[in-house]
C-alpha positions in Angstrom: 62.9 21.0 -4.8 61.3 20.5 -8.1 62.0 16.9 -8.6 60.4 16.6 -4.5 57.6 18.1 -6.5 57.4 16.3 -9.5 57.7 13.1 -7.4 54.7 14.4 -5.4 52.7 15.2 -8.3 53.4 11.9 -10.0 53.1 9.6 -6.6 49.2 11.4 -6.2 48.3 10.7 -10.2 49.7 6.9 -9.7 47.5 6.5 -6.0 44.3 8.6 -8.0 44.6 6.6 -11.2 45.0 2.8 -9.1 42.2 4.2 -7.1 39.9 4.6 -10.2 41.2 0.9 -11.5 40.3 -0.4 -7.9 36.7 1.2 -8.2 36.7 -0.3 -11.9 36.7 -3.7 -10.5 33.7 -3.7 -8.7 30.5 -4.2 -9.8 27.5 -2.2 -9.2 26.6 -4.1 -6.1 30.0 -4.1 -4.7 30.0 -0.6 -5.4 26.9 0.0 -3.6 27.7 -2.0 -0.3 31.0 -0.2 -0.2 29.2 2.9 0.1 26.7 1.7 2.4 29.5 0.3 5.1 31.3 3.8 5.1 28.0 5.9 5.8 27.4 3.0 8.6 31.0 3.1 10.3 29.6 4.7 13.4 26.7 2.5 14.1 29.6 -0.6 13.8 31.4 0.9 16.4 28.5 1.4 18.2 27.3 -2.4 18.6 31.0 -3.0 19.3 31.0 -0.6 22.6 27.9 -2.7 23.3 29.3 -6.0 23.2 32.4 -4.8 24.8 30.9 -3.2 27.7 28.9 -6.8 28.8 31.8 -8.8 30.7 31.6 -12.4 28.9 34.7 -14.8 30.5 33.9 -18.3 29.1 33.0 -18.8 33.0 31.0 -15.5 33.3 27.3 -17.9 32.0 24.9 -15.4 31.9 27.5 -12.8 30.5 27.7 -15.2 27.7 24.0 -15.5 27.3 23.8 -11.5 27.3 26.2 -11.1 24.7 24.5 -13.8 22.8 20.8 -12.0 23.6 22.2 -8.7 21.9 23.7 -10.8 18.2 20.3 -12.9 18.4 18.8 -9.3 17.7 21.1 -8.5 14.9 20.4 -12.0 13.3 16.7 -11.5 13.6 16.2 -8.7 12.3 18.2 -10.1 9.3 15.6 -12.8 9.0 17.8 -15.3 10.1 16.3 -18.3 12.0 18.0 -18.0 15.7 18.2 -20.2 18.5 20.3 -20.8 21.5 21.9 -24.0 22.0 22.0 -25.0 25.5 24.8 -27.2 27.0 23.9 -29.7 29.3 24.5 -28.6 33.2 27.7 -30.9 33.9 29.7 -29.2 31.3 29.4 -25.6 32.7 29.2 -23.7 30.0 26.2 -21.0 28.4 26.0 -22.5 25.0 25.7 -21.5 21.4 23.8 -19.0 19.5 22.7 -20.0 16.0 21.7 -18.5 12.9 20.4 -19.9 9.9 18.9 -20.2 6.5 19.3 -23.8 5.0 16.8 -24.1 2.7 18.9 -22.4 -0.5 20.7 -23.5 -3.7 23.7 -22.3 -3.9 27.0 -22.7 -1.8 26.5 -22.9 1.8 28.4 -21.2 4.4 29.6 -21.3 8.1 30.2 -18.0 9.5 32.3 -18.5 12.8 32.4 -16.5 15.8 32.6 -16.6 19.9 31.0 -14.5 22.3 33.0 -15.3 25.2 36.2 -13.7 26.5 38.9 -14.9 28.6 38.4 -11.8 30.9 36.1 -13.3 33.7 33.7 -11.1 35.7 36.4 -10.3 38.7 39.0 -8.9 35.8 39.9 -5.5 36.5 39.7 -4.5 32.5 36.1 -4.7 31.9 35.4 -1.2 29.8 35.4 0.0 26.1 37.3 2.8 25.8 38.0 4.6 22.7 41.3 6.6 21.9 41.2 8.2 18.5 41.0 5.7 15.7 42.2 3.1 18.8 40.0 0.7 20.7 40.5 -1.0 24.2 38.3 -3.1 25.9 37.9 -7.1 27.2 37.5 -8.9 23.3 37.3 -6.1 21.3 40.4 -8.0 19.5 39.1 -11.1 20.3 36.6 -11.4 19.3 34.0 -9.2 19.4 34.8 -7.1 16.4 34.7 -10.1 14.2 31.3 -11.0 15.1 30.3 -7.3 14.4 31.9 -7.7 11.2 29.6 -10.8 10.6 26.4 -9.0 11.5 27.4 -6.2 9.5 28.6 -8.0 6.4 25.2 -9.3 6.1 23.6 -6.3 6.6 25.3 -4.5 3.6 24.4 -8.1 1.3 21.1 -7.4 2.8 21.2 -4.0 1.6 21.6 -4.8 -2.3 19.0 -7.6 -1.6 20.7 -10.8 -1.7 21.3 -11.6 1.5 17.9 -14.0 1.8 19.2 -16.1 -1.7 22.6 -17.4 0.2 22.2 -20.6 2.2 24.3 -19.8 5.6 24.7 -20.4 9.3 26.2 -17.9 11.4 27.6 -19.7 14.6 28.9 -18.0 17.7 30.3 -20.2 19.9 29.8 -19.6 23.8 33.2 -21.1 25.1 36.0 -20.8 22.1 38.1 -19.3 25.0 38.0 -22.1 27.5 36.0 -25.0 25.8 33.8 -27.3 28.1 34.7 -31.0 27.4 33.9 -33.9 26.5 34.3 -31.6 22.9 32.1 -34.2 21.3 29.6 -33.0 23.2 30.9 -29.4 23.6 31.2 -29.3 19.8 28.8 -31.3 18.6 26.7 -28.7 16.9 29.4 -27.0 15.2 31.1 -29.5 13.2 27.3 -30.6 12.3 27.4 -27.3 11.0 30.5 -27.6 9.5 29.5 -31.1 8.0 26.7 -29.3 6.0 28.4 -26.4 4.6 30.7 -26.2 1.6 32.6 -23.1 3.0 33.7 -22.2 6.3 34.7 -18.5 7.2 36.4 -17.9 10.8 36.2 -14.0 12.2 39.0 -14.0 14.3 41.3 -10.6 14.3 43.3 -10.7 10.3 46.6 -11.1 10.3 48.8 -7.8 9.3 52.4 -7.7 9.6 55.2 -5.7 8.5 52.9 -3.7 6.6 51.2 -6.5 4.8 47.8 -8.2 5.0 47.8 -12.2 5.2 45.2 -15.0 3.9 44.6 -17.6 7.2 44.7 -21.2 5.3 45.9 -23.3 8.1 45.8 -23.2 11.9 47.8 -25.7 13.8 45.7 -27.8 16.5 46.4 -27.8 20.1 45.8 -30.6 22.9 47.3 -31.4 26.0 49.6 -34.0 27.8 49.7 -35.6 31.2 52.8 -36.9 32.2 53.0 -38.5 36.1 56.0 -40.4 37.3 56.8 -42.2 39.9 60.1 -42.9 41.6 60.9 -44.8 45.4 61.2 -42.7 48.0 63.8 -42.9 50.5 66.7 -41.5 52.3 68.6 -39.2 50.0 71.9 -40.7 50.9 71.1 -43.8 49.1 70.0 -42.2 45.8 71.6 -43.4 42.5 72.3 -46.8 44.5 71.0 -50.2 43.4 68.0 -50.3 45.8 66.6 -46.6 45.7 67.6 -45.5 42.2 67.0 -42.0 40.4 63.6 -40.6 42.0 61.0 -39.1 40.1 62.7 -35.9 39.4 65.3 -37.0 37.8 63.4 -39.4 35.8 61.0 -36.6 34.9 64.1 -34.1 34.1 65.0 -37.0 31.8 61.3 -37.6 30.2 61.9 -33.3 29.3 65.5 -33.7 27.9 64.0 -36.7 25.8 61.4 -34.7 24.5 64.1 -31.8 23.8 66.3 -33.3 22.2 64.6 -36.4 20.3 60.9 -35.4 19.6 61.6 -31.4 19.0 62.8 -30.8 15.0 59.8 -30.7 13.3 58.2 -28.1 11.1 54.9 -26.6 12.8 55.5 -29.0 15.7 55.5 -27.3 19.2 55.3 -28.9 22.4 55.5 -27.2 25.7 55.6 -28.0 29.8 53.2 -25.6 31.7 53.3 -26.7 35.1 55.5 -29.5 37.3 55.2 -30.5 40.3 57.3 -33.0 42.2 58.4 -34.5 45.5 57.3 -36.5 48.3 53.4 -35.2 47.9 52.2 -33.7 45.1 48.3 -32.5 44.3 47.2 -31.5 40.9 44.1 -30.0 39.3 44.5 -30.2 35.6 41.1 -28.3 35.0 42.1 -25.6 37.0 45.7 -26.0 36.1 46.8 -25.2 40.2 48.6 -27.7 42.0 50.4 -28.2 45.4 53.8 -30.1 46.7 55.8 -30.8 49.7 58.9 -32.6 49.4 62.5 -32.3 51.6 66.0 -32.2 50.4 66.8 -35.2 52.2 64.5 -37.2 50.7 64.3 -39.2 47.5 61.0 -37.6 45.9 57.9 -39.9 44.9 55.7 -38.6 42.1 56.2 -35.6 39.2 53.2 -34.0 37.3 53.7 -32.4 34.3 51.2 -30.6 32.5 52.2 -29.7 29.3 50.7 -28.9 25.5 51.2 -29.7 22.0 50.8 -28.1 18.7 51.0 -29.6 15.2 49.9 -28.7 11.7 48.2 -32.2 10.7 46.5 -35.2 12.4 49.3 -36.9 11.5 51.7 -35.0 13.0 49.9 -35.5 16.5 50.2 -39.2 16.1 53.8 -39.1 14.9 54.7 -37.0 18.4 52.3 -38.8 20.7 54.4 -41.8 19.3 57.5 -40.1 19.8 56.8 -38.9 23.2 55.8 -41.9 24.7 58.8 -44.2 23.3 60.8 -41.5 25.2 58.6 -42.4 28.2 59.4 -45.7 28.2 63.1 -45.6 28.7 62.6 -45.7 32.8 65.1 -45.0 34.7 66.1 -47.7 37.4 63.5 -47.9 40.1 61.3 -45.4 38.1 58.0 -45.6 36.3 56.1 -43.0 34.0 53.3 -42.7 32.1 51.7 -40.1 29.5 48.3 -39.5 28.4 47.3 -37.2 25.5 44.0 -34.9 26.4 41.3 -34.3 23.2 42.0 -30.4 21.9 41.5 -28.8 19.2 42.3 -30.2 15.5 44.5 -28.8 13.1 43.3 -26.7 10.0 45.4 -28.5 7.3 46.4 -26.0 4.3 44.3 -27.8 1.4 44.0 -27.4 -2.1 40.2 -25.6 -1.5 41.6 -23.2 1.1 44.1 -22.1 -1.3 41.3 -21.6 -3.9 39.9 -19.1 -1.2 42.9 -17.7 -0.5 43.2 -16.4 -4.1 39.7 -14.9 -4.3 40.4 -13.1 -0.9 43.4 -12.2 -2.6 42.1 -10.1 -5.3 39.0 -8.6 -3.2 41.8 -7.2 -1.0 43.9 -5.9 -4.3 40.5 -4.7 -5.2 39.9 -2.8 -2.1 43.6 -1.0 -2.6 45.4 -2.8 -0.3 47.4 -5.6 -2.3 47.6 -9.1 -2.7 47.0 -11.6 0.5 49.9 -14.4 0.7 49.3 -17.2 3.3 50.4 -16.7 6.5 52.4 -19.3 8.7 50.2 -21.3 10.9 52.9 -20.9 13.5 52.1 -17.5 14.3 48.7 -18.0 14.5 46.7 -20.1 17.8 43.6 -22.9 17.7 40.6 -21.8 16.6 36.9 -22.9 16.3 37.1 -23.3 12.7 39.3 -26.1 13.1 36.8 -28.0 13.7 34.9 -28.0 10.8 38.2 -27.9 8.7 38.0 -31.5 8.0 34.6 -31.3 6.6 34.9 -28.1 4.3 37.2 -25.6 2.6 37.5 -22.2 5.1 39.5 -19.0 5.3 40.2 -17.8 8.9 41.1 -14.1 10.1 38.3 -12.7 8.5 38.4 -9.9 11.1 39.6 -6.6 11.8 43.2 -5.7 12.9 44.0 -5.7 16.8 47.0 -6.4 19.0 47.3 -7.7 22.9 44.3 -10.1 22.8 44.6 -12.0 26.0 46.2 -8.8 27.9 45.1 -5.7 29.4 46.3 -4.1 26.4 44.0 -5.3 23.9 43.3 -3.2 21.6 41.7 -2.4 17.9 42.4 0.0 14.7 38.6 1.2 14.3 39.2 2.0 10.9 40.1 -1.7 9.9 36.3 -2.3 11.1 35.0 -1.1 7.4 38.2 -2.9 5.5 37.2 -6.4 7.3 33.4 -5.7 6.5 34.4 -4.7 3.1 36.3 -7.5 2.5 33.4 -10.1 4.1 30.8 -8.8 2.1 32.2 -8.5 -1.1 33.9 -12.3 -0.4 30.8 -13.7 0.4 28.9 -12.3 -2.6 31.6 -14.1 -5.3 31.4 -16.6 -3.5 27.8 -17.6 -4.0 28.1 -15.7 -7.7 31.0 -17.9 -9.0 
C-alpha cells in the first residue's frame, strides 16, 4: 500500500512538473491563445452543431452553398477577402468558397477544407447530436470540424493581433466528396492556390492510433480504371473450341488473375474491382456506378465491364501499374478482345524532404502541448485528399483536424475535447511558421 502511494505521489509530481516544462515552452502569445481557445470551447462546438445540422451531400447544391454562406461569415468577420467560386452549370456542382489576404511578406499559406458531405439530402442521418464529450452527425468527422478548427485557429491568431500580418488563403472546397470533372476545370482554382503558396495545410480528421498522435506527410492518389471486353457469342456447347473460343468472362476472369498475380506486390500500391458486369447484354453507368445484365447459361457471353480503382504513392507509380495493367490486357484470349482506360483522380501527396521539415515542427508543438512527439503515419491508412492537389506545388501537412471515427457511416462520430487540441495545435503551427 505505501509503495501504491508513493508511486502515486511520484507519477502526479512527474505529470505536474512536465506540465510546467510544457507551459515553459511557449511564449507569451502561445500562452495567450491557449487560454483564449479553452474559454471559447463552447462557442466551437457551437458553429460545429451549426454546420452539422445543414444537410450538404456533394449533390445537395444549395446545401453546399448554405454551409459555405455560414464560413463566408466567419471569414469576414476575420477580415478576410471572400468570395464564392462558381462552377460552370455542366459540371453540377455548388463551387468554392475562398478566403484571402495576398498582399503579405512573409510565408504564404493554403488552408484546406470541404464543406460538402457524402450524406445527400434523402440520408436518414441528418442531425448533430451530442453524447457527453462524443459527437454524431453527417461530417462532423469529415469534415466539418476541421473547417471549424480553421476558422477558430485564426480567431485565436487574431486574438494576439497577428492574424492580418500572415499572407493566407483559406479554401473550402464544395465537392471533395464526389468531385465534378473534367478536375482541370473542377480544380482549377485550387492548385492556383496551391501554386502561389509556400505551405499547404489540409483539415481533415488527425490521425490517432494505439494511443498515439501521427504527422500526415503523404497521401496516396486515387483514379479509376475501365476495363470492357469482348468475347463471341454463341452456343455454349462450342466454347473453348477453335471457332467460338473463351467468351468474355473468362477472358475478363483472366485480365483479374493477371492483375492478381502479376501487377499486385508493390509498396503503397492498391488496385481494386468495384463492379462487373458480364454476358450477353450488359449496360453501365460509370458516373453513377449502377449497371444492368442479361445473359443465359447456354450462351457464350459477349461483353464484361469492370469498374475498378487504383491507389499509389507517386506519379510514378501510376504509370508503372497503368503499364503493367495493360500489358496484362493484351494477352487476349482466343477469340477475345479487351481494352482498359485509366480515368483522371486524384494525385498522390509524395513524402518530401519539406513535408518532413513540417512534420518535425508539428512534432514539437504537439510535445509542447503534452501530448508527445508526432511520427509519420503510413499513407496506406490514410484516403485521397484535396491537398493532393496542390502537393506538387508546395510543402503541406495533412490531418490537421480533430479526432473522429466512422466518417462515411451512420456512425460518425467526434471526441469534442480533441476540438481545442487540433485548434491548439493549428494556431500555434501557423504562428512558427510565419515567425521562423
Amino acid at each position: 500500500m505505501k509503495i501504491s502511494r508513493c508511486f502515486g505521489h511520484c507519477c502526479l509530481l512527474t505529470l505536474l512538473c512536465w506540465q510546467q516544462n510544457a507551459q515553459a515552452a511557449f511564449d507569451g502569445n502561445e500562452k495567450a491563445m491557449n487560454t483564449w481557445i479553452d474559454a471559447h470551447s463552447e462557442d466551437v462546438i457551437s458553429l460545429l452543431r451549426q454546420t452539422v445540422n445543414i444537410s450538404s451531400g456533394t449533390l445537395n447544391l444549395e446545401g453546399v452553398r448554405a454551409v459555405g454562406a455560414v464560413m463566408r461569415s466567419e471569414l469576414d468577420a476575420l477580415g478576410l477577402s471572400t468570395r464564392w467560386i462558381d462552377m460552370p452549370a455542366d459540371i453540377q456542382r455548388a463551387g468554392h468558397l475562398i478566403g484571402q489576404q495576398r498582399e503579405r511578406p512573409g510565408k504564404r499559406l493554403l488552408l484546406i477544407g470541404h464543406l460538402d458531405t457524402v450524406f445527400e439530402a434523402d440520408d436518414s442521418f441528418q442531425a448533430f447530436g451530442r453524447h457527453g464529450d462524443i459527437a454524431t452527425g453527417p461530417g462532423v468527422d469529415d469534415m466539418k470540424s476541421g473547417n471549424v478548427v480553421i476558422v477558430y485557429a485564426l480567431k485565436a491568431l487574431q486574438e494576439i493581433g497577428v492574424l492580418g500580418e500572415i499572407p493566407m488563403i483559406v479554401f473550402f472546397t464544395g465537392d471533395e466528396e464526389k468531385s465534378g470533372r473534367p478536375l482541370s476545370v473542377a480544380r482549377k482554382d485550387l492548385i492556383e492556390s496551391g501554386q502561389w503558396a509556400d505551405i499547404a495545410l489540409g483539415f481533415e480528421s488527425a490521425a490517432y492510433r494505439d494511443g498515439q498522435d501521427w504527422a500526415t506527410i503523404a497521401r496516396r492518389g486515387a483514379s479509376e480504371w475501365h476495363l470492357e471486353v469482348e468475347g463471341k457469342q454463341s452456343h455454349s456447347s462450342g466454347i473453348f473450341s477453335e471457332d467460338v473460343g473463351a467468351g468474355a468472362i473468362f477472358e475478363a476472369a483472366r485480365i483479374l488473375t493477371g492483375f492478381y498475380e502479376q501487377v499486385r506486390g508493390e509498396d503503397y500500391l492498391t488496385f481494386n474491382a468495384g463492379t462487373i458486369q458480364g454476358g450477353t447484354q450488359v449496360a453501365y453507368d460509370y458516373q453513377q456506378n449502377r449497371g444492368t445484365t442479361f445473359g443465359k447459361t447456354n450462351v457464350v457471353p459477349k461483353k464484361v465491364i469492370v469498374h475498378g480503382g487504383i491507389r499509389t504513392l507517386s506519379a510514378e507509380q501510376l504509370l508503372r501499374a497503368q503499364h503493367a495493367m495493360r500489358a496484362v490486357v493484351a494477352r487476349h484470349l482466343p477469340h477475345t478482345r479487351a481494352t482498359i482506360e485509366f480515368e483522371e483522380g486524384y494525385p498522390p501527396m509524395s513524402p518530401t524532404a519539406g513535408n518532413m521539415q513540417l512534420q518535425h515542427m508539428l512534432s514539437e508543438v504537439n510535445r509542447d502541448l503534452g501530448r508527445g512527439p508526432m511520427p509519420a503515419y503510413d499513407p496506406s491508412l490514410r484516403g485521397a485528399a484535396d491537398i493532393s492537389f496542390v502537393a506538387p506545388y508546395t510543402d503541406g501537412l495533412a490531418g490537421l483536424g480533430a479526432i473522429g471515427r466512422g466518417g462515411h457511416t451512420p456512425e460518425e462520430s467526434l471526441e469534442l475535447a480533441s476540438m481545442p487540441l487540433a485548434i491548439k495545435r493549428a494556431a500555434i503551427l501557423i504562428y512558427r511558421l510565419t515567425r521562423s
